[in-house]
Structure formats: C-alpha cells, structure tokens
C-alpha positions as CSV (number, residue, x, y, z in Angstrom):
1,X,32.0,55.9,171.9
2,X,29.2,57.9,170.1
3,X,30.1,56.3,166.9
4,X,30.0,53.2,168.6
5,X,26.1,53.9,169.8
6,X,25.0,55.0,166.3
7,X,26.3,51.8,164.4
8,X,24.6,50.0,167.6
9,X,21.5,51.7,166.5
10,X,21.6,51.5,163.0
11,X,22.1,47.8,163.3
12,X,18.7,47.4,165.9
13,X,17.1,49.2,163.0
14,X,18.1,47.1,160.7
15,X,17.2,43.7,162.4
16,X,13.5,45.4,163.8
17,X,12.7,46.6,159.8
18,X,13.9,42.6,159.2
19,X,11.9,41.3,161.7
20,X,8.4,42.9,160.9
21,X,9.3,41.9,156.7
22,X,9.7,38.1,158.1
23,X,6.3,38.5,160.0
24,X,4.3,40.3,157.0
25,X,5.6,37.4,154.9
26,X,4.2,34.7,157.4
27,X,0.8,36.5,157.5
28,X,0.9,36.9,153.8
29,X,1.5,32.7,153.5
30,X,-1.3,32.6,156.6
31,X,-3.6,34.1,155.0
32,X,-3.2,33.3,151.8
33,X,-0.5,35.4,148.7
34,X,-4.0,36.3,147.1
35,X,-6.1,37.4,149.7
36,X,-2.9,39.5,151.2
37,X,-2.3,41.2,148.1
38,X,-5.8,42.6,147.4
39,X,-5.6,43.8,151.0
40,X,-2.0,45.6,150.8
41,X,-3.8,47.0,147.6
42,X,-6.5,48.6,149.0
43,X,-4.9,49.7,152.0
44,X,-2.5,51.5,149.7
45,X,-4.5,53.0,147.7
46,X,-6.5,54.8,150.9
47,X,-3.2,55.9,151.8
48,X,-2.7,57.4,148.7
49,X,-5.7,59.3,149.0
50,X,-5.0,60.5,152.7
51,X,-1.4,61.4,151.5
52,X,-3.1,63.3,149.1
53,X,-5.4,65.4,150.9
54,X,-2.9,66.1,153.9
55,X,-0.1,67.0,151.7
56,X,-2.4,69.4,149.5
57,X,-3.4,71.2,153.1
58,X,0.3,70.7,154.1
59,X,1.3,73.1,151.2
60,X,-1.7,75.4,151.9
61,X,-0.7,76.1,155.4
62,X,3.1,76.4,154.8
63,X,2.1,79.3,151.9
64,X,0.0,80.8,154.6
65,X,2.1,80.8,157.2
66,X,5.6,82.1,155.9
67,X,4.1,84.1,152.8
68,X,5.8,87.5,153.4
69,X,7.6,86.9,156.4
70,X,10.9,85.6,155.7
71,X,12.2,88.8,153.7
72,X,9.0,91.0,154.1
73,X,8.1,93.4,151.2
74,X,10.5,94.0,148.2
75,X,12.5,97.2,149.2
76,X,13.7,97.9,145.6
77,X,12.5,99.3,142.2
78,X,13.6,95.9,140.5
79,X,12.8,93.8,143.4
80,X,8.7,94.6,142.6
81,X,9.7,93.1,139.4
82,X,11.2,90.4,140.7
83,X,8.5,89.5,142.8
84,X,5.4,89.5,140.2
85,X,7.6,87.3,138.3
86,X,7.6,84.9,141.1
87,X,4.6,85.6,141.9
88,X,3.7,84.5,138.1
89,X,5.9,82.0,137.9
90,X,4.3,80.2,141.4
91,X,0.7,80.4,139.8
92,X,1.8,78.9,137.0
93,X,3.7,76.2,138.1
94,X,1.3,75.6,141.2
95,X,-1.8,75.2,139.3
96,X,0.0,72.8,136.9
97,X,1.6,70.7,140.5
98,X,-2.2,70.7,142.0
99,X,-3.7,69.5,138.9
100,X,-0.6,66.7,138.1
101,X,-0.4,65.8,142.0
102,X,-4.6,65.0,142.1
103,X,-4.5,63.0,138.9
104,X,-1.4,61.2,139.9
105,X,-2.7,60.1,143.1
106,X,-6.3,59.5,142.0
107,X,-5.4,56.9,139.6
108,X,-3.6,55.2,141.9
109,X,-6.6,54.9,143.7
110,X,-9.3,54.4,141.6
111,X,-7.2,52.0,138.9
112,X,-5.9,49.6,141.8
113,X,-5.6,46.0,141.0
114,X,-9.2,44.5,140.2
115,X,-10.0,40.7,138.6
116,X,-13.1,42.7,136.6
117,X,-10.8,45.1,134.8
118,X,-8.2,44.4,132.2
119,X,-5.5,46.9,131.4
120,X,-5.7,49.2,128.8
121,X,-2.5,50.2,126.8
122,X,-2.3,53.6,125.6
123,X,1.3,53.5,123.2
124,X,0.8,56.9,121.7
125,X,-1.6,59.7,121.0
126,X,-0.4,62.7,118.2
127,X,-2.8,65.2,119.8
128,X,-1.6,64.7,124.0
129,X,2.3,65.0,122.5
130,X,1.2,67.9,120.7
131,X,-0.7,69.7,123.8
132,X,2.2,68.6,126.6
133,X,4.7,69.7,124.7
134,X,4.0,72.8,123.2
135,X,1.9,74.7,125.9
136,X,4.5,73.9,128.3
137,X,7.0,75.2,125.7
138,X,5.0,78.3,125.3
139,X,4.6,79.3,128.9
140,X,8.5,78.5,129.7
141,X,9.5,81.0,126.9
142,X,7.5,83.8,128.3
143,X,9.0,83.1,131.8
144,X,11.9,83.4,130.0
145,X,11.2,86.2,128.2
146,X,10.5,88.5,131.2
147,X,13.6,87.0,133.1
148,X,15.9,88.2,130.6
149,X,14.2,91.3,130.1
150,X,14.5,92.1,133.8
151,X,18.2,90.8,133.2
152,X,19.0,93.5,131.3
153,X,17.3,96.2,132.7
154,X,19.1,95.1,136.2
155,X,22.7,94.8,135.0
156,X,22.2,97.7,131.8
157,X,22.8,101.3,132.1
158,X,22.2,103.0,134.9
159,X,20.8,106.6,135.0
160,X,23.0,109.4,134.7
161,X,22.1,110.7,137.9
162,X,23.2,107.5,139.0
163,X,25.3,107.5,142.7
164,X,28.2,105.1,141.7
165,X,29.6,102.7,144.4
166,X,32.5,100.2,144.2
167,X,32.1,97.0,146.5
168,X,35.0,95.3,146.1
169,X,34.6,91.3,148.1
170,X,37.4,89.9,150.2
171,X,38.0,87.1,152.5
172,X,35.8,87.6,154.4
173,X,34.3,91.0,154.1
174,X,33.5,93.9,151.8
175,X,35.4,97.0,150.9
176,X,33.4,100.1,149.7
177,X,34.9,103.2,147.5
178,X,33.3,105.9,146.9
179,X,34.4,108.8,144.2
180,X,35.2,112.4,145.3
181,X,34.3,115.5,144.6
182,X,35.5,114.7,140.9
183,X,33.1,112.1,140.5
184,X,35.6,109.8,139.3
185,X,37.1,106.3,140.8
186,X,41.0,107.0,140.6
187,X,43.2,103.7,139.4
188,X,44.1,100.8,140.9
189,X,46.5,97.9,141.0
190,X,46.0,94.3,143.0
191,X,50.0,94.5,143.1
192,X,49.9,98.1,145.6
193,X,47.6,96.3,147.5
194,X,48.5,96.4,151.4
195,X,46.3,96.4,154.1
196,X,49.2,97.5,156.9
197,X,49.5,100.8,155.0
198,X,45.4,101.7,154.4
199,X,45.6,100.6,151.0
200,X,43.2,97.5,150.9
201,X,42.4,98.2,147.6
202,X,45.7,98.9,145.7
203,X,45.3,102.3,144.9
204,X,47.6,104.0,142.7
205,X,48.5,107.5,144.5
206,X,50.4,108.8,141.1
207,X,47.2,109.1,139.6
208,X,45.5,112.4,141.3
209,X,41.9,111.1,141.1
210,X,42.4,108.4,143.9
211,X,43.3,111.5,146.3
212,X,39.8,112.2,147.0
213,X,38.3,108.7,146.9
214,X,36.6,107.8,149.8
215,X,37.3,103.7,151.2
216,X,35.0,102.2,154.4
217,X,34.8,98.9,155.4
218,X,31.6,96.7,156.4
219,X,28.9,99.2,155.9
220,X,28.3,101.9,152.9
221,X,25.5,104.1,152.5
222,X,23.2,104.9,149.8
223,X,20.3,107.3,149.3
224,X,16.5,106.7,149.4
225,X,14.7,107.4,146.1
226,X,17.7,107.6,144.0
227,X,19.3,105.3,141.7
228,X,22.7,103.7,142.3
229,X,25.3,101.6,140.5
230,X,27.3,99.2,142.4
231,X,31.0,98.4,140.5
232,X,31.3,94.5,141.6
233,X,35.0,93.2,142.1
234,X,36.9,90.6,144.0
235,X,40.3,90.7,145.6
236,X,41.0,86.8,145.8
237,X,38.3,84.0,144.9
238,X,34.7,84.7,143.4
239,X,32.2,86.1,145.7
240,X,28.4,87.1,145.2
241,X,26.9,90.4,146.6
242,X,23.3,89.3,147.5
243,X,20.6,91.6,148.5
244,X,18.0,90.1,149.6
245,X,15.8,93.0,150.5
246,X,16.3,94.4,147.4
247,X,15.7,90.8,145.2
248,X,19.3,90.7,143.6
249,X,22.4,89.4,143.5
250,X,25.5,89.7,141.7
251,X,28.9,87.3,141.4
252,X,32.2,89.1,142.4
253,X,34.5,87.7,140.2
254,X,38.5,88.5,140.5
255,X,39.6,90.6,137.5
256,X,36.6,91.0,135.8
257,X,34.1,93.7,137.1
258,X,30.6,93.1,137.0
259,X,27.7,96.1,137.5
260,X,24.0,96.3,138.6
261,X,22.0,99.0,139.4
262,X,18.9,99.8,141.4
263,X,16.7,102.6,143.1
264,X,15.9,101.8,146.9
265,X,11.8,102.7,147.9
266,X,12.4,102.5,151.4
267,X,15.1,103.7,154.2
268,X,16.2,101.5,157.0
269,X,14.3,103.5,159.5
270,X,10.9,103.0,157.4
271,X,11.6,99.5,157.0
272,X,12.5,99.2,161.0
273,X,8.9,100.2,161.0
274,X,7.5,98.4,158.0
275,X,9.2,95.2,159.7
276,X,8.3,96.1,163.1
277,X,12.0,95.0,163.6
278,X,13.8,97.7,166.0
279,X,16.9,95.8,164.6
280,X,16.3,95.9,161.2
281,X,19.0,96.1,158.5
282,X,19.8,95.7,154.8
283,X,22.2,93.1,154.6
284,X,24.9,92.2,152.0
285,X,25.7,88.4,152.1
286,X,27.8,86.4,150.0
287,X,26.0,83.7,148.3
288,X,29.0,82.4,147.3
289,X,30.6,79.6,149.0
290,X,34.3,81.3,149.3
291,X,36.2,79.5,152.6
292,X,35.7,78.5,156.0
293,X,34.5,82.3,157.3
294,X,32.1,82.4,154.3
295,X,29.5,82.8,157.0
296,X,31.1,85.8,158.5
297,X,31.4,87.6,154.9
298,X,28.1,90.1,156.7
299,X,28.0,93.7,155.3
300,X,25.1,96.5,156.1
301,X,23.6,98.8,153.1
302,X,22.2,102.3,155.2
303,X,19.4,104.0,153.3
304,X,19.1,107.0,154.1
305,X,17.7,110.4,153.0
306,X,19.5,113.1,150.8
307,X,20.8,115.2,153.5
308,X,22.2,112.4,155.9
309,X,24.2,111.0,153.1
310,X,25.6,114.5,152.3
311,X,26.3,114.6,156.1
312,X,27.6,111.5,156.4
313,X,30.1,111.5,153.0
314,X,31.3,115.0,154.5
315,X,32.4,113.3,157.7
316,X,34.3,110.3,155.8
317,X,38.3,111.1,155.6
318,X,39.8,110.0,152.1
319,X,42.1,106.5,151.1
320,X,44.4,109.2,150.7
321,X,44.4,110.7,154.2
322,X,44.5,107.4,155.9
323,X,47.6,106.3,154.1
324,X,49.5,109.5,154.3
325,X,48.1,111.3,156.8
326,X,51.2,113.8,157.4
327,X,50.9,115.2,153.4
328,X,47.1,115.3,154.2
329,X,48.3,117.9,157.2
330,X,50.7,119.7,155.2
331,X,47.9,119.7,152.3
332,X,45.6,121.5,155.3
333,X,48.4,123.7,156.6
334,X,48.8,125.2,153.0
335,X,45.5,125.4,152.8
336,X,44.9,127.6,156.0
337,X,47.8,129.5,155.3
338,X,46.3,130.6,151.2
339,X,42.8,131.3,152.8
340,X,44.4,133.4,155.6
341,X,46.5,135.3,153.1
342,X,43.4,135.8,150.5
343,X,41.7,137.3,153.7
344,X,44.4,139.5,154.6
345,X,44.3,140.5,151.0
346,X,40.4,141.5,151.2
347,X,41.3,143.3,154.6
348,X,43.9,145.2,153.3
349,X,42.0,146.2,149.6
350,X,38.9,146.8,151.9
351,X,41.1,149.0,154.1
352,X,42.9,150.9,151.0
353,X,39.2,151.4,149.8
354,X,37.9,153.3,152.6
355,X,40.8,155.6,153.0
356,X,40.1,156.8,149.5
C-alpha cells in the first residue's frame, strides 16, 4: 500500500510540474517569446545574485557553528599535524572557492542577454594557461608534500621506548595483545585459531613467548605522554582502525600487518573535562565497510597515567591462563612451594648462623 501512495505522488508531481510548464508557455506566447525571455533573463540573473550572497553566508555560519564541535581538539601528537594541514589545506582551497564562486555568479549577472552588447570570443590566451595551470600545480605539490611527509612519520619507526600493541579486527570487534614481561609478541597461526578454547587469536603455545601475552577484548589501554605502536591485523575481511580523536586511521588487512604509531596529549578523564562530556571516550571504529554488524565493530582506547596502566596490566591474567588454566595452577602451586622452600632455606641458614 505505501508503495502504492508514493508512485501516486510521484505521478501528482509529475502532472503539477507539467501543468505550471504548459501555463509559463501560454504566458510566454501572451506576452510575447521576446518580451518573456528578457524578463526570465533578468529575473535569473537576480537570483543568481541572491543565491550568491545567501550561500556565501550559508557557508559562513555552517563554519561557525560546527567548527570544533564535532570531534573537539586533536588529542594526539600527529593529529596537531593533521589539523594545520587541514587547516592549510581549507584556506587554500576556500579562498580560491570564494573568489571562483563570486566571479562565476557575477558574470552571470552582469553579462545577461542584452541587444547593445555583442559577444566577445576569447579562444586562447598563453599567459591565463600558464597562471591556471602552474600555480594550482605548485600549491597541490606542497599539499602533497606535507601529506606524505606526515605519511611517513605516522606509519615509520616508532620510538624505542615505544609501548607496542597488537589490534587484531574481526567480525565485528577488536582483539588486543599485549606482550609480557619479555616484551615480545609470542607466534601465531590463523589455523590454532578457536574462540571456544580462549584462543581468538591462534596462538601457538609451543612457542614459550605467547605464555605471558596478555589478550582483552573491546577495550585496551594505553598511557598518557608516551608513544605507542599499534601492530594492525585482520582475522577474515579488511577492516580500518579509525581514531578519530587522535586524526588517524589505518586499514586492517588479512595476512599482511600494517603499523602506526602515536603519542596521546590528553587522558580520557582530561578530555571528559576538555569535552565537558561526563561520557566521553576514545573510540576505535572501523571505517571499513566489512558486513551487516559493521556498525557494531565499536572499541574504546583508555588513556591513562603511568601508574594506572602498571595497575591495570598487573591485574590482566595471560592468553595462556585462560586457555589452560589448570597448568597455570600447577605453574602457581610450584611456584609457592620453591618460594616456601627458599624461605625455609633462609630460616634455617639464619638459624645455623646464630647458634654459632
């Protein structure tokens, strides 16, 4: 029935629009083809003018009203880059749309139709190819200059004192690993991949670096201040880890790894106030259109301070522990049992020592 009711419509439309060409024809033959035309002509060309002025205030108030308020201030070292590049880029191209949009519409205006004036043909001019051409060249390559070279500063090595975290994208979520104590990501394999036994990322437990690799799900943490490296992957179709707080973005393609780097200026908590969003999170969407829950695919970055990460990565349990959590407990038990026998030990020598 509702399709019914919009073909209904579109057909009234159709017959009205017909309706008001038949009666502008009759007023045109009414009044003469001449006469109409030199009025449609001037009538035009005010509304050129008014379209003019109100769309140049239209894009003034737009700037004014969401300029800083959809993403709020840049929230990473690279992101300030990013923005005065934008921020270039926008003058640039602004003044050059401002000065183009006037001319264009002026014209229109003031070279409408007349009997008194004859047209003037302008075929070529050496000098006008010569100035369109190459300053437009010349500002393009420096726009492109400084986007590569913030290219490769974003996706080049990080510094040593980099913290290294692997986001790994899945329909439809994200998988963090961190390394342990080794500082080392142990080895993986899509093929060990299985989610029933905690291994979401297909871990290889003969290799003994994976033991103390940390895996959570959804939301990872990072530290304020210091640089961090984020290993990209995909476990089934291409995904994109976007950051919009942060100005960047990077594709998750499957089987070929992909790496950026950055150094967060501000934790959530200053941003909650920066913001003045109790709410406030940095997000991690997928830019990538990957399936039908593509819109789901939500993850949250936490930046925090030194000592909450320490606190917080000392609270986290290991891939390993969650997939064999009875060797974990016999790992523990040994444990125990060594550190109570190396205290007996000191007992007993302390013991020995004072009866001498």
């Amino acid at each position: 029935m509702s399709n019914f009711f919009v073909l209904l419509i579109l057909l009234l439309g159709f017959l009205i629009t017909f309706q008001i060409a038949k009666a502008s024809e009759y007023v045109s033959v009414l009044k003469g083809e001449k006469k109409a035309f030199e009025q449609h002509n001037r009538v035009n060309g005010f509304l050129m003018m008014v379209f003019l002025v109100l769309g140049l205030i239209g894009v003034y108030w737009c700037n004014e009203l969401l300029r800083g308020k959809i993403l709020g201030e840049a929230a990473s070292n690279h992101g300030k880059d990013i923005d005065r590049m934008l921020y270039i880029t926008i003058s640039i191209t602004g003044v050059v749309f401002v000065a183009t949009q006037i001319l264009l519409f002026w014209f229109a205006f003031k070279f409408q139709y007349s009997e008194k004036r004859k047209s003037f043909y302008f075929p070529h001019d050496n000098r006008l190819e010569f100035f369109w051409t190459v300053i437009p060249a010349i500002a393009l390559t420096i726009l492109v200059g400084f986007g590569l070279m913030y290219w490769f500063r974003i996706t080049g090595d990080a510094p040593k004192d980099a913290l290294q975290i692997e986001i790994t994208g899945k329909q439809f979520g994200w998988i963090f690993r961190y390394p342990g104590k080794d500082n080392v990501f142990g080895k993986k394999y899509y093929k060990d991949i299985d989610d029933g036994k905690s291994n979401s990322l297909g871990l290889v437990w003969d290799d003994p670096a994976t033991h103390d690799d940390i895996v959570v799900n959804s939301e990872a943490y990072i530290v304020v201040n210091k640089p961090v490296k984020f290993i990209i992957n995909s476990r089934d179709v291409i995904h994109d880890v976007g950051l919009p707080h942060f100005r960047m973005k990077m594709d998750a393609v499957p089987g070929t790894p992909t790496t950026m780097w950055l150094t967060p200026l501000y934790t959530t908590e200053e941003m909650k106030k920066k913001t003045n969003n109790p709410n406030f999170e940095y997000e991690i969407a997928c830019d990538q259109m990957c399936g039908q829950g593509h819109f789901t695919m939500r993850g949250v970055l936490k930046v925090v301070t030194e000592e909450e990460f320490i606190l917080w990565k000392a609270k986290q349990k290991t891939n390993y522990a969650l997939a064999f959590p009875e060797k974990e407990m016999q790992a523990s038990a040994v444990k125990d049992d060594a550190s109570k026998a190396v205290a007996a030990v000191a007992v007993s020598k302390d013991a020995l020592a004072s009866s001498k």
